[in-house]
VOPAGU-2260 file (C-alpha; in pm, 1 decimal, decimal comma):
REM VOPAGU-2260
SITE   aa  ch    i         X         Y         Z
SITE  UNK   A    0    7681,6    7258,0  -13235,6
SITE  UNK   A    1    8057,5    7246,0  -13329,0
SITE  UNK   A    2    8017,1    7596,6  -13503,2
SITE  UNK   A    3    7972,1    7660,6  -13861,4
SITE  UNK   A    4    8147,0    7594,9  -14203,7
SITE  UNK   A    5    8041,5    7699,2  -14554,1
SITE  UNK   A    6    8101,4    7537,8  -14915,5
SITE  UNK   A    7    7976,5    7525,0  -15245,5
SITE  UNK   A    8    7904,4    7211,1  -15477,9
SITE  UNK   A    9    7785,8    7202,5  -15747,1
SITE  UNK   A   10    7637,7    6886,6  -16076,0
SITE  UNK   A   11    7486,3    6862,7  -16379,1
SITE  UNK   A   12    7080,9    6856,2  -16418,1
SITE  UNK   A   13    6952,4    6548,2  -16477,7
SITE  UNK   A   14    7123,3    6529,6  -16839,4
SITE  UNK   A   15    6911,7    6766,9  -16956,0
SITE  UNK   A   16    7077,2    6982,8  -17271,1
SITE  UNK   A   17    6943,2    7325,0  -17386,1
SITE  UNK   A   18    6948,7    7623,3  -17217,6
SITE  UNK   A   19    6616,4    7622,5  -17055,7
SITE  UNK   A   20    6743,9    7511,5  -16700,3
SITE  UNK   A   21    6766,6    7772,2  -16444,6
SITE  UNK   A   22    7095,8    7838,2  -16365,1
SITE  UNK   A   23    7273,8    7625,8  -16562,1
SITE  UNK   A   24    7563,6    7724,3  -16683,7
SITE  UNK   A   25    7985,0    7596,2  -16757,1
SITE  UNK   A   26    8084,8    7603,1  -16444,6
SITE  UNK   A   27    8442,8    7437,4  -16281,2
SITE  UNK   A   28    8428,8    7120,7  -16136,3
SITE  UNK   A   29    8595,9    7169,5  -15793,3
SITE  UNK   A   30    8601,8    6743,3  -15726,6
SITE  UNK   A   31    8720,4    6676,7  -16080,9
SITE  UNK   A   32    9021,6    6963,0  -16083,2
SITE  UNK   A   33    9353,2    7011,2  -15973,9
SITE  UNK   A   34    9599,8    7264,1  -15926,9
SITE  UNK   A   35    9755,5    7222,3  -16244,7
SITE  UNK   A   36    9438,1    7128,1  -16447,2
SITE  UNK   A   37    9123,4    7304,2  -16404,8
SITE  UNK   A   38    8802,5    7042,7  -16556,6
SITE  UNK   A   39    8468,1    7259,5  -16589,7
SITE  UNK   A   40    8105,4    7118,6  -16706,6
SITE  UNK   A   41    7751,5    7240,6  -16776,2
SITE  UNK   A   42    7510,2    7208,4  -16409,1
SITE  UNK   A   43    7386,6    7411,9  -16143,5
SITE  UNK   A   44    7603,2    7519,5  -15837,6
SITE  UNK   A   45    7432,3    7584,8  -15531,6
SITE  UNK   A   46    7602,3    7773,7  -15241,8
SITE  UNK   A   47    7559,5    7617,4  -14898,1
SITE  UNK   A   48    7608,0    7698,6  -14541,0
SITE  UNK   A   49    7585,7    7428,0  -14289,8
SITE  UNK   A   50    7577,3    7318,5  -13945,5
SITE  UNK   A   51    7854,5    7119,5  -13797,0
SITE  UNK   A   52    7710,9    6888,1  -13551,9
SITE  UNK   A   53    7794,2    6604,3  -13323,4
SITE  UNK   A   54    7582,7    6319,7  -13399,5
SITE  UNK   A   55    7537,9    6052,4  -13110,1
SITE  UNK   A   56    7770,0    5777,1  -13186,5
SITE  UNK   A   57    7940,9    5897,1  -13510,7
SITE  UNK   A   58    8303,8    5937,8  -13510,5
SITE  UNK   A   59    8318,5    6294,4  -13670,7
SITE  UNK   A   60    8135,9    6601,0  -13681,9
SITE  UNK   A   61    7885,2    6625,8  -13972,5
SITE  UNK   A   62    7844,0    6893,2  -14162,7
SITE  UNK   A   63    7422,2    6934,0  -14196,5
SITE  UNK   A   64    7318,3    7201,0  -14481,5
SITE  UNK   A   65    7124,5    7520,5  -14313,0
SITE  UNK   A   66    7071,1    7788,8  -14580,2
SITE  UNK   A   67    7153,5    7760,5  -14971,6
SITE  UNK   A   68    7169,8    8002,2  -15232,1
SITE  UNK   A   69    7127,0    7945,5  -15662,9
SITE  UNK   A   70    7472,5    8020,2  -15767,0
SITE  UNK   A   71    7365,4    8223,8  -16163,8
SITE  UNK   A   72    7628,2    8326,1  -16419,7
SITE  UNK   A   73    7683,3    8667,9  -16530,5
SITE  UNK   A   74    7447,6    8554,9  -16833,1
SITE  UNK   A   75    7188,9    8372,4  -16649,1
SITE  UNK   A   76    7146,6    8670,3  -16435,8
SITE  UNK   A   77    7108,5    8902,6  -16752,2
SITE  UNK   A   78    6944,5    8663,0  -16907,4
SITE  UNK   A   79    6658,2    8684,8  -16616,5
SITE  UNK   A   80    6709,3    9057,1  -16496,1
SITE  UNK   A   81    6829,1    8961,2  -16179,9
SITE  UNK   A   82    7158,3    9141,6  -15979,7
SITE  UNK   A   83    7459,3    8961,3  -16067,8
SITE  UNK   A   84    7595,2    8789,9  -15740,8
SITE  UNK   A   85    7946,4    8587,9  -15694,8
SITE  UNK   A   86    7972,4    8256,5  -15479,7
SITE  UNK   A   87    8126,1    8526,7  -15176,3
SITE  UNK   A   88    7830,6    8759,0  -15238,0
SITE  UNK   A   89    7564,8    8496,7  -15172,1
SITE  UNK   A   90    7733,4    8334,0  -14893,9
SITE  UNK   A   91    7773,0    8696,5  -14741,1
SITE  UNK   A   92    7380,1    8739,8  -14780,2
SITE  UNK   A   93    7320,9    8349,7  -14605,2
SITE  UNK   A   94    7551,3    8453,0  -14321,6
SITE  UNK   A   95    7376,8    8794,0  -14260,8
SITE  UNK   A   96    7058,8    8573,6  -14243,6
SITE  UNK   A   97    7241,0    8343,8  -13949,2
SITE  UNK   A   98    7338,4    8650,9  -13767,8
SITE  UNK   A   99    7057,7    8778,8  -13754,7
SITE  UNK   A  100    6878,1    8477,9  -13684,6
SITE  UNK   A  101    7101,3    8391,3  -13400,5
SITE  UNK   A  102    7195,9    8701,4  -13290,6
SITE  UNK   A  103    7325,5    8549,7  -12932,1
SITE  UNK   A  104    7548,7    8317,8  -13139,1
SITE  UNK   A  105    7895,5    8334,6  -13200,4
SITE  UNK   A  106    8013,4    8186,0  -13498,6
SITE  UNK   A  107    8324,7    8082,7  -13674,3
SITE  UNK   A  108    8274,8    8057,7  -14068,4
SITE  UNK   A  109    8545,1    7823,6  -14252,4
SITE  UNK   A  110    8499,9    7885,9  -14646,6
SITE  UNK   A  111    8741,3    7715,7  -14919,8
SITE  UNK   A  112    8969,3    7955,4  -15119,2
SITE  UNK   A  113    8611,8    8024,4  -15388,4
SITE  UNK   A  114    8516,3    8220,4  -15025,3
SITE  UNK   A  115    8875,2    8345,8  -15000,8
SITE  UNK   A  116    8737,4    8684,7  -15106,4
SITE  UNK   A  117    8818,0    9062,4  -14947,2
SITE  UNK   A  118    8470,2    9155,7  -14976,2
SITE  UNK   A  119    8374,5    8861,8  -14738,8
SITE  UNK   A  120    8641,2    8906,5  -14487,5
SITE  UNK   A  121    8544,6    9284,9  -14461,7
SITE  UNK   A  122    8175,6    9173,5  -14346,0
SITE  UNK   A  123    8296,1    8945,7  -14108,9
SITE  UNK   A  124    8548,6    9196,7  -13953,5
SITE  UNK   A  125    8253,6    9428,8  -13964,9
SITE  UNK   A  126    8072,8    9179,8  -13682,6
SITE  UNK   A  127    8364,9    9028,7  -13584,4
SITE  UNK   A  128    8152,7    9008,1  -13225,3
SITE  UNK   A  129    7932,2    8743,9  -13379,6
SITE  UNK   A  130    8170,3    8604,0  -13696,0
SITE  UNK   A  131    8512,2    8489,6  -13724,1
SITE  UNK   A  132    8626,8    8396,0  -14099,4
SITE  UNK   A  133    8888,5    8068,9  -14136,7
SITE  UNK   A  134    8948,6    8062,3  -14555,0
SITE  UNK   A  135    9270,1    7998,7  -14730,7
SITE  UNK   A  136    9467,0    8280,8  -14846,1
SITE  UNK   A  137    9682,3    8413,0  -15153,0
SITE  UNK   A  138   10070,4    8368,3  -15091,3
SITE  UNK   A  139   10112,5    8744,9  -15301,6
SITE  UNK   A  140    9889,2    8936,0  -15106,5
SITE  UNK   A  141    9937,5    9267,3  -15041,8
SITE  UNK   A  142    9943,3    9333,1  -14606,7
SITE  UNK   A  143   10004,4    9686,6  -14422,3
SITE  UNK   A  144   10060,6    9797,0  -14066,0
SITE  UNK   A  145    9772,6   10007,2  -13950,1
SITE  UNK   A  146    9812,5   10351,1  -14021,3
SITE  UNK   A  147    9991,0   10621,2  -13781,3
SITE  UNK   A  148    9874,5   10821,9  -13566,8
SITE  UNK   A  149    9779,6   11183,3  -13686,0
SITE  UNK   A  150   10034,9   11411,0  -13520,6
SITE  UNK   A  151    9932,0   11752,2  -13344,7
SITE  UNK   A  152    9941,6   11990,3  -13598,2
SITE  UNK   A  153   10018,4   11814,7  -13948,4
SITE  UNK   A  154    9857,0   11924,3  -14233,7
SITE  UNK   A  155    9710,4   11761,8  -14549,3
SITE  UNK   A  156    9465,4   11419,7  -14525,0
SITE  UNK   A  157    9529,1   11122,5  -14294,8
SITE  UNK   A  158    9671,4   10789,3  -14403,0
SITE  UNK   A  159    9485,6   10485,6  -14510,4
SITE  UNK   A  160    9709,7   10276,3  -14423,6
SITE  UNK   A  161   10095,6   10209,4  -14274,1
SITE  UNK   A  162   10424,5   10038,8  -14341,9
SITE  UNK   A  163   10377,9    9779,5  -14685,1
SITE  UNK   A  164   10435,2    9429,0  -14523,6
SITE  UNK   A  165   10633,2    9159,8  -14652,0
SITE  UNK   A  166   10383,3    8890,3  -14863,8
SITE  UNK   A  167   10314,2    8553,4  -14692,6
SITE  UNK   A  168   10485,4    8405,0  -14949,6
SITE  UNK   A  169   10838,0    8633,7  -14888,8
SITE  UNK   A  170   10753,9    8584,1  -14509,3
SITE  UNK   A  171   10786,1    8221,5  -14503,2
SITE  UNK   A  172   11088,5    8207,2  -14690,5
SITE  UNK   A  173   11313,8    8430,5  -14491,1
SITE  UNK   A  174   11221,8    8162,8  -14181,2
SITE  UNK   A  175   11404,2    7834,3  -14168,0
SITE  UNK   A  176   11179,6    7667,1  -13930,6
SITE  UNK   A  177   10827,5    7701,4  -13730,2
SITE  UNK   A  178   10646,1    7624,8  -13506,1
SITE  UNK   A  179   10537,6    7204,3  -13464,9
SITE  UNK   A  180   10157,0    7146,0  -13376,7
SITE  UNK   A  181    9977,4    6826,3  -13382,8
SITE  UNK   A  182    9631,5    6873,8  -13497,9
SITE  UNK   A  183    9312,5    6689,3  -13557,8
SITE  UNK   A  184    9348,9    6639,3  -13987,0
SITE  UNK   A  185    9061,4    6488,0  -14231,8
SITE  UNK   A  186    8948,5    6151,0  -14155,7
SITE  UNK   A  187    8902,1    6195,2  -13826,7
SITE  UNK   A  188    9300,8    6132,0  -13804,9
SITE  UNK   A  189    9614,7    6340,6  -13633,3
SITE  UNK   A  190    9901,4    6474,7  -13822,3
SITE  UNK   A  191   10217,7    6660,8  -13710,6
SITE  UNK   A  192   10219,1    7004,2  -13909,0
SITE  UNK   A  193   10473,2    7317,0  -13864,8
SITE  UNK   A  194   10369,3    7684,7  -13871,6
SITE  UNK   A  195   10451,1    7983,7  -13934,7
SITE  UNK   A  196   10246,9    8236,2  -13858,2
SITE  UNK   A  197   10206,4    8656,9  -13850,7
SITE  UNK   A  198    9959,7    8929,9  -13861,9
SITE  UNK   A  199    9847,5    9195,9  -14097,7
SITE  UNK   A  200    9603,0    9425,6  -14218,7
SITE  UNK   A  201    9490,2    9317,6  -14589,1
SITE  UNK   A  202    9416,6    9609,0  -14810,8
SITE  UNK   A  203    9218,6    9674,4  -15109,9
SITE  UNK   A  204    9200,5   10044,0  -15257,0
SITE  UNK   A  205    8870,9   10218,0  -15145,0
SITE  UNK   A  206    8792,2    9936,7  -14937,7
SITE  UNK   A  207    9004,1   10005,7  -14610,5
SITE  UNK   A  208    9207,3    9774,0  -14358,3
SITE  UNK   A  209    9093,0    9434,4  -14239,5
SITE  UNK   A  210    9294,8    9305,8  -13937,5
SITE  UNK   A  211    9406,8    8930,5  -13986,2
SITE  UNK   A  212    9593,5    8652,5  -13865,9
SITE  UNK   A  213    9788,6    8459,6  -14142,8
SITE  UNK   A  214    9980,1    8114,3  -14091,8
SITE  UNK   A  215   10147,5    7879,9  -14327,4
SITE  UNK   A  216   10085,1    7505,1  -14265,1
SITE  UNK   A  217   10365,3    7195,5  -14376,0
SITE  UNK   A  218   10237,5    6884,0  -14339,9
SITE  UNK   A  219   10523,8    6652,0  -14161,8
SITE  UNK   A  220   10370,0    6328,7  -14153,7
SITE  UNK   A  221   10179,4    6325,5  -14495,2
SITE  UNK   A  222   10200,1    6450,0  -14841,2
SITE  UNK   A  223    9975,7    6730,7  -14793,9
SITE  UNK   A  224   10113,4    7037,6  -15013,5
SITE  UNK   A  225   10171,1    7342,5  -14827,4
SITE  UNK   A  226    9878,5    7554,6  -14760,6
SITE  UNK   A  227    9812,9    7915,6  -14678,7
SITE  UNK   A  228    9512,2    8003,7  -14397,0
SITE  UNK   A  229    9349,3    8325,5  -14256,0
SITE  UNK   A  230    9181,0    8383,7  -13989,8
SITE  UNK   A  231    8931,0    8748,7  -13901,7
SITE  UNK   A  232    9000,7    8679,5  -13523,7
SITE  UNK   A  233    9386,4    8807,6  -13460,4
SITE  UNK   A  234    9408,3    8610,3  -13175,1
SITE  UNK   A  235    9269,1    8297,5  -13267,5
SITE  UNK   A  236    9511,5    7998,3  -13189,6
SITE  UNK   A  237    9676,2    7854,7  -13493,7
SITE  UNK   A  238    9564,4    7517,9  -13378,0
SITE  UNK   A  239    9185,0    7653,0  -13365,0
SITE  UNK   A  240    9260,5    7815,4  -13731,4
SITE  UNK   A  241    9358,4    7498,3  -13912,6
SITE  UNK   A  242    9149,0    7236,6  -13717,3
SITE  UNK   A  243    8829,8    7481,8  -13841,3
SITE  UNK   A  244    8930,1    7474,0  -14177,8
SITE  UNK   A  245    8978,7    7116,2  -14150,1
SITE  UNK   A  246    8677,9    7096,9  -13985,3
SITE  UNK   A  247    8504,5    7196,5  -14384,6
SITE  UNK   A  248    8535,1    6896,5  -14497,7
SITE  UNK   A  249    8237,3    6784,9  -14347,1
SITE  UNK   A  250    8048,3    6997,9  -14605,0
SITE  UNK   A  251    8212,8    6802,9  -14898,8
SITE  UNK   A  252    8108,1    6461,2  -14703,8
SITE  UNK   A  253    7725,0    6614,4  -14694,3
SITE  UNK   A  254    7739,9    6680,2  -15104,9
SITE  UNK   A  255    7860,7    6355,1  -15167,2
SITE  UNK   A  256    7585,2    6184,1  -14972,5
SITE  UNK   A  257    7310,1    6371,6  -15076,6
SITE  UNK   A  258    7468,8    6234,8  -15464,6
SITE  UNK   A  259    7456,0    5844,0  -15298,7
SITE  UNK   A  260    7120,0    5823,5  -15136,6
SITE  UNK   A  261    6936,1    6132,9  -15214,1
SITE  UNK   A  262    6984,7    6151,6  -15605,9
SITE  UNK   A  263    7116,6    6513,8  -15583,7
SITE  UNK   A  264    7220,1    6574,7  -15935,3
SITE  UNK   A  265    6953,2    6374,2  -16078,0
SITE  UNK   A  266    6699,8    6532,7  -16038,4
SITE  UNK   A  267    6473,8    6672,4  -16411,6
SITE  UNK   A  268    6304,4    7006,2  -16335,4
SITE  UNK   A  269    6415,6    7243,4  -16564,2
SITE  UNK   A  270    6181,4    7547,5  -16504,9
SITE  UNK   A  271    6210,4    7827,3  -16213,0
SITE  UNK   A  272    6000,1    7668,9  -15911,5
SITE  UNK   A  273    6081,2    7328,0  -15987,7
SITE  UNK   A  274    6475,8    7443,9  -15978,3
SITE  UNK   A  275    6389,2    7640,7  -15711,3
SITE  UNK   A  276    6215,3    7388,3  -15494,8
SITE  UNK   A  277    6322,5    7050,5  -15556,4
SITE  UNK   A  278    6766,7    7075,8  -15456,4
SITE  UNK   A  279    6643,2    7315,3  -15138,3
SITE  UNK   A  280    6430,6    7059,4  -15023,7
SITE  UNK   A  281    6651,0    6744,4  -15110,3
SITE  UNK   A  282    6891,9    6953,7  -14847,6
SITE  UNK   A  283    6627,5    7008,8  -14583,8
SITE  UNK   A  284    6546,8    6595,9  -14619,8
SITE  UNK   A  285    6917,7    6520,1  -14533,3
SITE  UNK   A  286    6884,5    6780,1  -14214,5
SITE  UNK   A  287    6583,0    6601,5  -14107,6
SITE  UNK   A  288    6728,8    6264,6  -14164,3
SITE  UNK   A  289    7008,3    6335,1  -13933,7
SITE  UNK   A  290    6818,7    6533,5  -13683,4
SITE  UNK   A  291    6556,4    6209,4  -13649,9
SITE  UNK   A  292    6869,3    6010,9  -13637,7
SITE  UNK   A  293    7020,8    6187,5  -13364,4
SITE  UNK   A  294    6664,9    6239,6  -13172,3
SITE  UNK   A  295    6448,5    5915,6  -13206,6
SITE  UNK   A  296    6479,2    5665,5  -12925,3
SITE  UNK   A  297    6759,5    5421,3  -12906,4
SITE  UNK   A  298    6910,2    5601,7  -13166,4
SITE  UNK   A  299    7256,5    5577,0  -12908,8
SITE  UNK   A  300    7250,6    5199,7  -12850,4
SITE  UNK   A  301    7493,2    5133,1  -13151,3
SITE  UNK   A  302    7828,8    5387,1  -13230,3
SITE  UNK   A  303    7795,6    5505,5  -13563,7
SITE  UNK   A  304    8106,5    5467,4  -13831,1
SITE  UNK   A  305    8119,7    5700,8  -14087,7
SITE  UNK   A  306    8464,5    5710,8  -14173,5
């Protein structure tokens, strides 16, 4: 096992209309967007965390789906008296399940910036002896120095937190130049990147300090816009940080797959335990198809291309 990487997908129900489909709901298209136009459409979104895995003979890791979780809008949940959870909540409840399943496993979580959330880099900071969160991060966000030691004697209640740090954004632009890397990039590919990189504490009122490592990436050899990462672990390597972000993609690969051979997204339940039933196990068929794959025999006579 290469470690473990999270993402949510998400497609329309079988063309159904109404409003009688679990979960459905307007939802934004992550595949269809961009940064400066946002496309949404009515379907299901289903949060998944997955596996990455070295399958004999393939060229890359792949990214096979372990847990999943029925991603409801605030409505839906009203709608059928259920607790309101966000994409960060439910992925915090599948990774408390992994934990706790493995609990001699350490693991290193790389979300997309939906899983860019305080609330989910908290819980892994909280077992940051079994979890390590890799997500992007916000250029404005607010960063502190831990807070001082009480002094002998002084009155009144202790600090939350220290010295307000400069934003990653305000970092990066009082520094002319970083620090080159070459590092495994999608595709299976290389590219030649420059960092710059720092630590913090990010801080939410009522919710405390969480100690992280932040870096700025440049592509140099591509047109890759600039991009903003995190990492729980202070001392994780930037190299480590951006090759396990990188390293998500595989989840994306998996979605798109289970579209192409699978029918995911085509499928016409519309009631609870058909919804319910029918996507989870269309996820547990792709694990088994790749764990046959890798396990029947002569399944390593022939290299594998999935580029």
């Amino acid at each position: 096992a290469a470690g473990v990487c999270g993402g949510a997908g998400g497609g329309p129900v079988g063309g159904h209309g109404g409003w009688d489909v679990l979960g459905k709901g307007w939802l934004g298209d992550a595949v269809r967007s961009s940064h400066q136009h946002r496309v949404c459409r009515w379907g299901e979104k289903w949060v998944e965390l997955g596996l990455r895995v070295q399958v004999t003979g393939a060229t890359r890791t792949w990214g096979i789906p372990m847990l999943i979780a029925l991603y409801r809008t605030p409505e839906a949940s009203r709608k059928t008296g259920v607790v309101h959870k966000t994409p960060p909540q439910l992925m915090r409840g599948l990774l408390a399940i992994w934990i706790r399943w493995f609990p001699r496993r350490k693991a290193v979580f790389a979300g997309d910036g939906g899983f860019a959330s305080r609330e989910l880099a908290s819980f892994a900071s909280r077992h940051s002896d079994r979890l390590t969160l890799v997500s992007k991060f916000p250029p404005d966000a607010v960063l502190h120095d831990p807070p001082p030691h009480r002094k002998p004697g002084q009155n009144g209640r202790s600090r939350v937190v220290g010295t307000r740090l400069p934003s990653p954004r305000d970092v990066v632009a009082s520094h002319k130049h970083g620090k080159r890397l070459t590092v495994k990039w999608y595709g299976g590919g290389t590219r030649r990147i420059e960092v710059i990189t720092g630590t913090g504490h990010w801080y939410r009122q009522g919710q405390g300090l969480v100690p992280l490592r932040c870096i700025h990436v440049r592509d140099l050899t591509g047109s890759h816009r600039d991009e903003y990462f995190f990492s729980t672990a202070v001392r994780m390597s930037v190299k480590r940080i951006v090759e396990a972000f990188v390293g998500r993609w595989d989840i994306e690969v998996t979605f798109e797959e289970m579209r192409e051979h699978l029918g995911l997204e085509t499928t016409r339940g519309r009631c609870r335990n058909t919804v319910l039933r029918v996507e989870p196990c269309l996820f547990c068929l792709y694990t088994l198809v790749v764990y046959w794959f890798d396990h029947l025999p002569g399944s390593d006579t022939e290299p594998c291309h999935t580029d």
